[in-house]
C-alpha positions in Angstrom: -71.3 -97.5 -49.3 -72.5 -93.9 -48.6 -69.4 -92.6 -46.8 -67.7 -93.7 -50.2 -69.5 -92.7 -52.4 -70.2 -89.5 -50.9 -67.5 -86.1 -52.0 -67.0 -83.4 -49.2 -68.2 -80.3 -50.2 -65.0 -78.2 -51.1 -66.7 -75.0 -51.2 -68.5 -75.5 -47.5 -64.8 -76.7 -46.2 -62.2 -74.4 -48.0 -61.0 -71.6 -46.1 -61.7 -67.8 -46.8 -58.1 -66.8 -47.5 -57.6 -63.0 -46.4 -56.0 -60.6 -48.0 -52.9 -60.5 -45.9 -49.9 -57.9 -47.1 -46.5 -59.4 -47.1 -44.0 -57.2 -45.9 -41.3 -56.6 -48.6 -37.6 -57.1 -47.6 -36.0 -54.5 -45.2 -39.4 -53.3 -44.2 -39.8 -56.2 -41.2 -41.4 -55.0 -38.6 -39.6 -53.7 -35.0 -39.7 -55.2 -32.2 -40.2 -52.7 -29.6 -37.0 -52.0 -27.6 -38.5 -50.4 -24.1 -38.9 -53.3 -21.7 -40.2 -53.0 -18.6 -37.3 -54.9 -16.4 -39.8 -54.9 -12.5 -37.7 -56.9 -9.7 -39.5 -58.0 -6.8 -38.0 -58.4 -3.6 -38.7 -60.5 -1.0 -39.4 -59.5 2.5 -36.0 -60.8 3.5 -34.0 -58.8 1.1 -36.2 -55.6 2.0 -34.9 -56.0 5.7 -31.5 -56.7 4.8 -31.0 -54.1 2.6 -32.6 -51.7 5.5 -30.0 -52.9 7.9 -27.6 -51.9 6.0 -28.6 -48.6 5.2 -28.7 -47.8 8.8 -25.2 -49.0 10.0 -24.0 -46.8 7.3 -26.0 -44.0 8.9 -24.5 -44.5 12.1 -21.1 -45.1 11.0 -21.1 -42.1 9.5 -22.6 -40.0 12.5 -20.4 -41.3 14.8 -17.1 -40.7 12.8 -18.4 -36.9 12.6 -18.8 -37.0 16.3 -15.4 -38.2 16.9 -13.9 -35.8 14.3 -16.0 -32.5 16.3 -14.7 -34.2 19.4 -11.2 -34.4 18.3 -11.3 -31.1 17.2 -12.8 -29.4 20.7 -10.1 -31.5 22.4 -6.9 -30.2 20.5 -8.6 -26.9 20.7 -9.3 -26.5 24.5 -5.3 -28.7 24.9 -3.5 -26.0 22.5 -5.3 -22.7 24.6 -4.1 -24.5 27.9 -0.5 -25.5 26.9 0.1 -23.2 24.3 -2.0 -20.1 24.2 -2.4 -19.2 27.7 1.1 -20.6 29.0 2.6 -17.7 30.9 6.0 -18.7 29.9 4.8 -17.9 26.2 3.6 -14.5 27.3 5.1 -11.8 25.6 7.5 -10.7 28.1 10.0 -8.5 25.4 8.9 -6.0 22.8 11.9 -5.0 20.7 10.4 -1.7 18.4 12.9 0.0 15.9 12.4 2.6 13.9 14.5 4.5 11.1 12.8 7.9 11.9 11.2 10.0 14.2 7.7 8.1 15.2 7.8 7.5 18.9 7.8 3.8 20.6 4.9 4.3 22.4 2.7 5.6 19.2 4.3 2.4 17.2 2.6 0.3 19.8 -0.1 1.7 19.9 -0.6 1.5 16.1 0.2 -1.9 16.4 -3.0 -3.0 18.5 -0.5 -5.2 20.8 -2.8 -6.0 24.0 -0.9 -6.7 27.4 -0.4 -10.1 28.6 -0.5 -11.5 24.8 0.6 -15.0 23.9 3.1 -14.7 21.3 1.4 -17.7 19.6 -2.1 -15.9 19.4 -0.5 -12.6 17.8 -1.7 -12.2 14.4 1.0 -10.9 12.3 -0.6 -10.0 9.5 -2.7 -7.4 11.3 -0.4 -5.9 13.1 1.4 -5.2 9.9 -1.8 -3.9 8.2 -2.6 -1.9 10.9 1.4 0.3 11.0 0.9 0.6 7.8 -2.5 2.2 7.8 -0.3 5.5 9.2 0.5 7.6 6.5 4.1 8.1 7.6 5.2 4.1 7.3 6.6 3.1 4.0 6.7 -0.9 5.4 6.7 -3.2 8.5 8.9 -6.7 9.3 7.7 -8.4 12.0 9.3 -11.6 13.7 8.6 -14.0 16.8 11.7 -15.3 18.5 10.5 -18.0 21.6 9.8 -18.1 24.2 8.1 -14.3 24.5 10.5 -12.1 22.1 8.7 -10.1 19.2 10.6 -7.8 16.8 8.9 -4.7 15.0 11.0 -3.0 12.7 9.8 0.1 11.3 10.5 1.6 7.9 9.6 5.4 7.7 8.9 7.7 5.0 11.6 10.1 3.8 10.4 13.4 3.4 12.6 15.5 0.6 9.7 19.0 0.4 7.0 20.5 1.6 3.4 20.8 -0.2 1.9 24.4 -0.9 -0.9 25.0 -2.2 -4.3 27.5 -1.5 -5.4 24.6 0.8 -4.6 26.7 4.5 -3.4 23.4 6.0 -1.6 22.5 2.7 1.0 25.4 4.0 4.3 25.8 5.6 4.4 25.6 9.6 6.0 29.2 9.6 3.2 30.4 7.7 -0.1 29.0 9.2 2.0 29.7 12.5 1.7 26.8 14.2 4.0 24.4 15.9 3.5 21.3 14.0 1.1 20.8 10.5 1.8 21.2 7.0 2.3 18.5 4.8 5.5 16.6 3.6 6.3 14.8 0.5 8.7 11.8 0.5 10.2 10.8 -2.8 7.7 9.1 -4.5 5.4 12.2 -4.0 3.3 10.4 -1.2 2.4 13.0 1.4 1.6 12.6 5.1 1.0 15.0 7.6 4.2 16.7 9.6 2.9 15.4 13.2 6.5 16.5 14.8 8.2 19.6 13.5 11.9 18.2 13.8 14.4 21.4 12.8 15.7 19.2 9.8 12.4 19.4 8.3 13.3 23.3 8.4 15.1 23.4 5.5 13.4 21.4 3.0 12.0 22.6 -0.3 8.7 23.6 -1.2 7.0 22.6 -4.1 3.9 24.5 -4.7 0.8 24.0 -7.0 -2.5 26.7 -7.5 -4.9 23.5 -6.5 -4.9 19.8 -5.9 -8.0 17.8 -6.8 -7.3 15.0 -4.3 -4.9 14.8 -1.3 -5.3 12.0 0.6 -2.4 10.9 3.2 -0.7 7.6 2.1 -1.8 8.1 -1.8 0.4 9.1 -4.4 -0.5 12.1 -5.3 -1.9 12.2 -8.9 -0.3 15.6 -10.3 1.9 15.6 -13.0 3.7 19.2 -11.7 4.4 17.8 -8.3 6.1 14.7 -9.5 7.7 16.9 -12.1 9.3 19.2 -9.4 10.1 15.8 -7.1 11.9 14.4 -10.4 13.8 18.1 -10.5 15.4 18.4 -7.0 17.2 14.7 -7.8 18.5 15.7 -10.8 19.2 19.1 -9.7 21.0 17.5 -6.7 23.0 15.3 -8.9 23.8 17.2 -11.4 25.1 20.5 -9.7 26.4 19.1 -6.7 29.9 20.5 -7.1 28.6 24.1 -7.8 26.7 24.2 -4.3 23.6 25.1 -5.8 20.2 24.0 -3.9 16.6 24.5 -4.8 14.5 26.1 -2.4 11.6 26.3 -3.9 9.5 25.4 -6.7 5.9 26.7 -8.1 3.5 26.1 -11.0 2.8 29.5 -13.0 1.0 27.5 -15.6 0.4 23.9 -16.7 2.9 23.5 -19.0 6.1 24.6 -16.4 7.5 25.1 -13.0 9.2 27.7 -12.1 12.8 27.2 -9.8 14.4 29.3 -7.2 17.8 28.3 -6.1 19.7 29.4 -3.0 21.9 31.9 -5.2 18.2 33.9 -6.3 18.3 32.4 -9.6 14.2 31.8 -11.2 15.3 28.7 -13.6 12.4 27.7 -15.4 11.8 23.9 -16.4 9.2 22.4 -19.0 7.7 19.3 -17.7 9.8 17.1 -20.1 13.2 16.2 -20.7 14.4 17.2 -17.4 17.8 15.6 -18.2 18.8 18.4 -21.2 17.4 21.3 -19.1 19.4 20.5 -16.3 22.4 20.2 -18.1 22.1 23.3 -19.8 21.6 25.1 -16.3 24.7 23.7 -15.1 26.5 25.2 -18.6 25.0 28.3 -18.0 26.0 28.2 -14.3 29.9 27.4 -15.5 30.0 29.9 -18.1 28.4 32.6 -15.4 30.9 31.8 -13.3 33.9 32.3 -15.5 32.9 36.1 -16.3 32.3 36.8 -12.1 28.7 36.8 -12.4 25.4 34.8 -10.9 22.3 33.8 -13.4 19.2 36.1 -12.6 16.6 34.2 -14.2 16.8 31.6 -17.1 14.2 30.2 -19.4 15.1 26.6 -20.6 12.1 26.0 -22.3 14.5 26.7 -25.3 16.6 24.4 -27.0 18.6 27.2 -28.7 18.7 30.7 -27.9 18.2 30.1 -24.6 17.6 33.7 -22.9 19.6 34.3 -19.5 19.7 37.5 -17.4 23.2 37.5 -16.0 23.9 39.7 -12.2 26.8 40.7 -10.3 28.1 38.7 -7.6 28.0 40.1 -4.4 27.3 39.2 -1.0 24.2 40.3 0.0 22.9 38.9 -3.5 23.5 35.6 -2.3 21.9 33.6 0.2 24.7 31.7 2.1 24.0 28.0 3.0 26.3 25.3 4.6 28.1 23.5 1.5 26.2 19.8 1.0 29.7 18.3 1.7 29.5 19.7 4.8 26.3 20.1 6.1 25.7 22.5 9.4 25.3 20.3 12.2 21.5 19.8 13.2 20.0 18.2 16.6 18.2 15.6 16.0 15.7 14.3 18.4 16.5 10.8 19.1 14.0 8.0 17.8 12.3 4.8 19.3 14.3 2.9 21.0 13.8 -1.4 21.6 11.7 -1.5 24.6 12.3 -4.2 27.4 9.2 -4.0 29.7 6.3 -4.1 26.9 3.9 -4.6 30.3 4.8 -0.7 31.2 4.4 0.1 27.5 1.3 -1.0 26.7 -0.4 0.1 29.8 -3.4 2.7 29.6 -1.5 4.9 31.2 2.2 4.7 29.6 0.2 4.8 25.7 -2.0 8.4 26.3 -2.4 11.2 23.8 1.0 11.8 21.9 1.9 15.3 22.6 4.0 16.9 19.9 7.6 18.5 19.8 8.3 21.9 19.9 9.2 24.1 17.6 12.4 25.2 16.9 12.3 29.2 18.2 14.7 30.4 15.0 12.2 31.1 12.6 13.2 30.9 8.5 12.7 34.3 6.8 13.7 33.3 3.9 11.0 30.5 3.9 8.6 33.1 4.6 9.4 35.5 2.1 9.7 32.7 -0.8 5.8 32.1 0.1 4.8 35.7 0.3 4.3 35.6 4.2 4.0 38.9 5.9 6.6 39.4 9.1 
């Protein structure tokens, strides 16, 4: 038969083979890492997820209602029980002062209104607003319930008087003016004398040719000033026993300061090493006084050699002073007292224009003559 017989044709029915490369080992290829992950949701889910969403929202807002709420409430319960109670009122102002500011000026300073809650009083201003004045060194302040507030007052101790060409930098004798001039505590921070008080009188004077910068409240930034400051504690200190004061003290150049004492000595002082200078002074002062004689004038500059120009003791030669140990008795004005009717105090009327003291009618020569006033 045909059909057996008969070969297939191999060449019509064999396959083209292609030339196909075989990738080698380690060289497979990748297969690619970014997927596409698409969810679909469902109408259902859609809402569900949308109901949610929105009693979150208002969760939320009403929780941030009830917290404003909450708030306004405490708020409008603490200014009717609390801020506004009339038995909270301040109904006693105790002021105390360790100088010579008035009660009525503290107050005043203070910013205390009438009819104040002693809840609603901010301490902290109060305290930043006393010691904005020049002449306040510090501030306490306490509440005591139910309408009891406590201002104590620290002043500033003034141990000179400031000179220089300035005309309001001067001496009250000298501009001739009740009050004025400037004063300089111990740390060489000045402020302006607002009351002459006859204590004041008989302070030192520590003068300089210029300032660049004088600003009440401020340390002042001048190396001769602190200098002659430094000097009247030591001096004080050291020749206590011998009864000798300084009265005044000025800058003839920038490298020393020139000191006259109440027994007309001119002692002059470098700027360093106080502590050896004095202590020859007070040598020389002993050894003077052993041969019945007064110093003139002294240069300690020196360490050796130091030059002295001796005088005679005598009585007009020496300008007599009370002995520290025994200081002449002075009337001092008296100083703020607590106050118990703060309503009185802090009334328009009760808190007008501070008027100052007067001055003592005894005028100081020797003050004068020590700053080269003319009688």
């Amino acid at each position: 038969m045909y059909w057996l017989s008969h070969r297939p044709n191999r060449k019509r029915t064999r396959r083209k083979v292609e030339n196909r490369r075989v990738p080698k080992k380690g060289r497979e290829q990748k297969v690619p890492l970014h997927i596409l992950d698409v969810q679909t949701f469902s109408t259902r889910e859609l809402q569900i997820k949308r109901a949610a969403q929105f009693r979150t929202i208002v969760l939320c807002t009403t929780l941030f209602l009830s917290i404003i709420a909450l708030v306004a409430t405490t708020r409008i319960l603490l200014n009717k029980y609390l801020f506004e109670n009339p038995e909270l009122t301040i109904s006693r102002l105790e002021v105390r002062t360790d100088g010579i500011l008035p009660t009525q000026q503290i107050i005043r300073l203070s910013g205390i209104g009438s009819g104040e809650s002693i809840l609603a009083v901010n301490l902290g201003r109060i305290r930043q607003n006393l010691r904005a004045h020049p002449q306040i060194k510090d501030v306490k302040i306490e509440r005591e319930f139910p309408g009891t507030l406590r201002i104590a007052v620290e002043e500033r101790f003034a141990i000179a008087w400031l000179s220089c060409k300035d005309p309001l930098v001067q001496h009250p004798l000298v501009r001739q003016t009740p009050g004025g001039g400037v004063l300089l505590d111990e740390e060489g921070i000045p402020f302006v004398c607002e009351t002459l008080m006859r204590e004041y009188m008989g302070l030192p004077i520590v003068g300089v040719p210029r300032l660049q910068e004088l600003v009440p409240g401020k340390r002042l930034d001048n190396k001769q000033v602190q200098v002659g400051l430094a000097l009247l504690r030591k001096s004080r200190q050291a020749l206590y026993d011998l009864n000798l004061e300084i009265l005044a003290i000025r800058a003839p150049n920038s490298y020393s300061i020139v000191a006259e004492y109440n027994n007309q000595s001119n002692v002059t002082f470098g700027l360093n090493d106080l502590d050896r200078q004095v202590a020859n002074l007070r040598a020389a002062t002993l050894h003077a006084q052993s041969m019945n004689k007064t110093i003139g004038s002294i240069n300690l500059l020196m360490t050796r050699n130091i030059p002295v120009i001796y005088g005679d003791v005598s009585a007009s030669a020496l300008a007599k002073r009370a002995p520290l140990n025994e200081p002449a008795p002075i009337v001092v004005e008296p100083v703020s007292r607590p106050s118990t009717a703060p309503a009185a105090l802090l009334a328009d009327g009760a808190l007008g224009s501070f008027e100052r003291r007067k001055d003592p009618r005894n005028s100081n020569s020797q003050i004068r003559s020590i700053l080269g006033s003319k009688e």
